[in-house]
N, C-alpha and C positions, 0 to 999 in steps of 0.2 A: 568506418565512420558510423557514430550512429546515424541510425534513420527514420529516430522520433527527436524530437528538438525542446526533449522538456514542457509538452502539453499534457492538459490533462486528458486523461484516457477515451476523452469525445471530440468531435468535431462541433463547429459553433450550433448542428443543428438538434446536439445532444447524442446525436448516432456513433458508437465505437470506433476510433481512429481507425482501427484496421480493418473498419466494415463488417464488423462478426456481428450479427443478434446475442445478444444476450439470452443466454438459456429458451429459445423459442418468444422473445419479446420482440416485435418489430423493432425494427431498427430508428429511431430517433424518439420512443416512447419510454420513458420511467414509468414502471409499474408504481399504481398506486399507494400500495406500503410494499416491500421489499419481502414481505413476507405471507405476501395475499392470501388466503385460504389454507392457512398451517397452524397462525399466530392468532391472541385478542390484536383486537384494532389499536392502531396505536394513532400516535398525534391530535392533530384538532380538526375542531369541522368548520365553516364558515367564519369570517371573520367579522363580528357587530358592526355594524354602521357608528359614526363615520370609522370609515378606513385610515389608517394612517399616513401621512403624504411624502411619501419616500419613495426615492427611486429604485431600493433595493427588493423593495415589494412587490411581489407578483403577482396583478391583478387576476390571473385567472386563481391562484390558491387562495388568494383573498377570501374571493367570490365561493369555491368548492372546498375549500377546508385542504388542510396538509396533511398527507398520512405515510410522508417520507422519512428513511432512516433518516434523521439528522439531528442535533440537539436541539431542548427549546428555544433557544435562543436565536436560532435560525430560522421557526417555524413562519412560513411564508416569505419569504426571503427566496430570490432567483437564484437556480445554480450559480450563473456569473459572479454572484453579488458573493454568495458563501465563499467561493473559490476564492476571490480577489482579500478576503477576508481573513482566511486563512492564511495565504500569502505573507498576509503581515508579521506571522508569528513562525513561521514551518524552522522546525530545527537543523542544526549543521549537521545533521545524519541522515543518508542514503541507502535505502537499501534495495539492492540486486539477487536476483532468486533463477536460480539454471531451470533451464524449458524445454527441455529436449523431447519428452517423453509425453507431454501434457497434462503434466502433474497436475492433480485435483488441489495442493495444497494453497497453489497460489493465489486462488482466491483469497484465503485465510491471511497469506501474507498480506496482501495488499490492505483488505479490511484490517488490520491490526497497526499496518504502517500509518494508515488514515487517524485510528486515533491514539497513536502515540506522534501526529505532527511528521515524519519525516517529510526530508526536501523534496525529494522524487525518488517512483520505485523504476525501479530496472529490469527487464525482460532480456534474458541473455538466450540465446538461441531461434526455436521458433516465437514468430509473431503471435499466434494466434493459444488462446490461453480461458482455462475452463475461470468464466466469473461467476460464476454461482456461490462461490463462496464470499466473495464480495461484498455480496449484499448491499450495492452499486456505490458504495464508498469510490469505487475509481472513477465515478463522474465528478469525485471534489479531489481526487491526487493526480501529481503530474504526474506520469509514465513515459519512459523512452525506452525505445527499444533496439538491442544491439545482436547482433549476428553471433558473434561469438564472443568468447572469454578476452580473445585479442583485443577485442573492438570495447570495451569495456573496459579494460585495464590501461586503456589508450586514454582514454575518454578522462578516468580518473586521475591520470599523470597529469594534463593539462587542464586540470582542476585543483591539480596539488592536494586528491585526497588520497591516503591510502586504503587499499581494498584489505577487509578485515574477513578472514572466513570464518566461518563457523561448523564445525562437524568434531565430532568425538575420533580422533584421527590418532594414530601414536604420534608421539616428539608435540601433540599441539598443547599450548601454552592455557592452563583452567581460565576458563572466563571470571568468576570467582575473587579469581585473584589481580586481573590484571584490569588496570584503566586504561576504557577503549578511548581514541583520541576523540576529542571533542568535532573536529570532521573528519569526517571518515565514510566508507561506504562497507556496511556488514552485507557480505556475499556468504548467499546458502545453496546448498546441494539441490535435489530434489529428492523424494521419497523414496528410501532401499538405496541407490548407489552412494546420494550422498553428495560432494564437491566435487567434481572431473579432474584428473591429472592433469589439464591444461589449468583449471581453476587454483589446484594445489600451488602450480608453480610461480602462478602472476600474482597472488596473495602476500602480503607484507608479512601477514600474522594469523595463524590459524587456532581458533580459543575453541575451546572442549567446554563441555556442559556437565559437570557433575552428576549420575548418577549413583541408586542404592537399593535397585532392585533388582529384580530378575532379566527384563527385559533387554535389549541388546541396544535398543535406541527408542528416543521418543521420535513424535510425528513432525515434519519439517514445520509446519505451521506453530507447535507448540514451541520447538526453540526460536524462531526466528520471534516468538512473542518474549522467549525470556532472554535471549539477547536486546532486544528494541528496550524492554524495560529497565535494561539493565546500564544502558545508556541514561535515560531518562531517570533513573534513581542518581546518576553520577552529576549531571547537568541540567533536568529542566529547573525552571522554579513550577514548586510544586502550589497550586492555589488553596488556599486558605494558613 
């Protein structure tokens, strides 16, 4: 079973579900830009008087200014409020990333799942997972987390979606050419082995990624961005 129930990657007092700090960040605090002493400043400072009288508004960012990844459109706005927000729109793709090893990648996944919309990302293996790459998008995605590949492909059966892998495998079918279902769950390897033989096995469909270089593979984070997009070329509407 799993034993995350489709919330988002915090607890209501913003602290990591699974109790990890965040890259040395106390545990229930968001750093003030995501990229504090690396990056220029981003977002806004203080909000003019009068304030705007909505409930989704955050009176302390109001008051201090917003210097959160998030888009403008969201600027001062309560985590709660973006989430439920988001909620309205998240696409019928999931995706699931193996965690055995505590692959650096899946930050990156999660951060790319956030803005390409998927439903919720999936933690297969160990709970506990580097977010530094994140770049704290997983306080606005749901995450669940499951033990193994079994527990996972359980999960999806009685969701009626099928688990879509991804890795450059022999016999696997080019992404390229094939239209991913519109729900579905795209499962990726981790960094160097790739997809598990248990993963190979519980997979409906395993799509390869077209190389033309030298190199033997790209980085798991870079295909799980061009598999996600490659969904969202097929099915989002695209705005403008």
């Amino acid at each position: 079973m799993s034993s995350e129930t489709g919330s988002t990657g915090t607890r209501s007092n913003g602290s990591p579900a699974d109790g990890e700090p965040v890259d040395g960040q106390p545990a229930g605090e968001e750093p003030a830009q995501y990229d504090e002493g690396f990056g220029a400043q981003i977002g806004v400072g203080p909000h003019p008087l009068p304030w705007p009288e909505d409930e989704r508004y955050d009176p302390e960012l109001l008051a201090g200014g917003d210097r959160r990844n998030v888009g403008d459109q969201y600027r001062y706005w309560t985590r709660e409020a973006i989430v439920a927000d988001l909620d309205l729109r998240r696409h019928d793709f999931h995706v699931a990333v193996e965690n055995w090893g505590h692959d650096f990648n899946i930050g990156s996944v999660v951060r790319t799942a956030n803005a390409f919309l998927a439903k919720e990302v999936h933690i297969v293996g160990r709970r506990r997972w580097n977010r530094r790459g994140a770049m704290v998008t997983d306080r606005y995605q749901h995450v669940r987390h499951h033990p193994d590949t079994a527990s996972l492909t359980a999960w999806a059966a009685a969701e009626d979606l099928p688990v879509i892998g991804i890795d450059n495998l022999p016999g696997a079918v080019p992404l390229e050419r094939t239209e991913l279902p519109r729900r579905c769950v795209l499962l990726f390897g981790q960094e160097g082995p790739g997809l598990t033989e248990e993963a190979r096995r519980h997979a409906a469909m395993v799509c390869s990624i077209a190389q033309f270089g030298s190199t033997r593979s790209i980085n798991a984070g870079a295909a799980a961005a061009i598999a996600m997009h490659a969904w969202v070329a097929r099915y989002a509407v695209i705005p403008g």
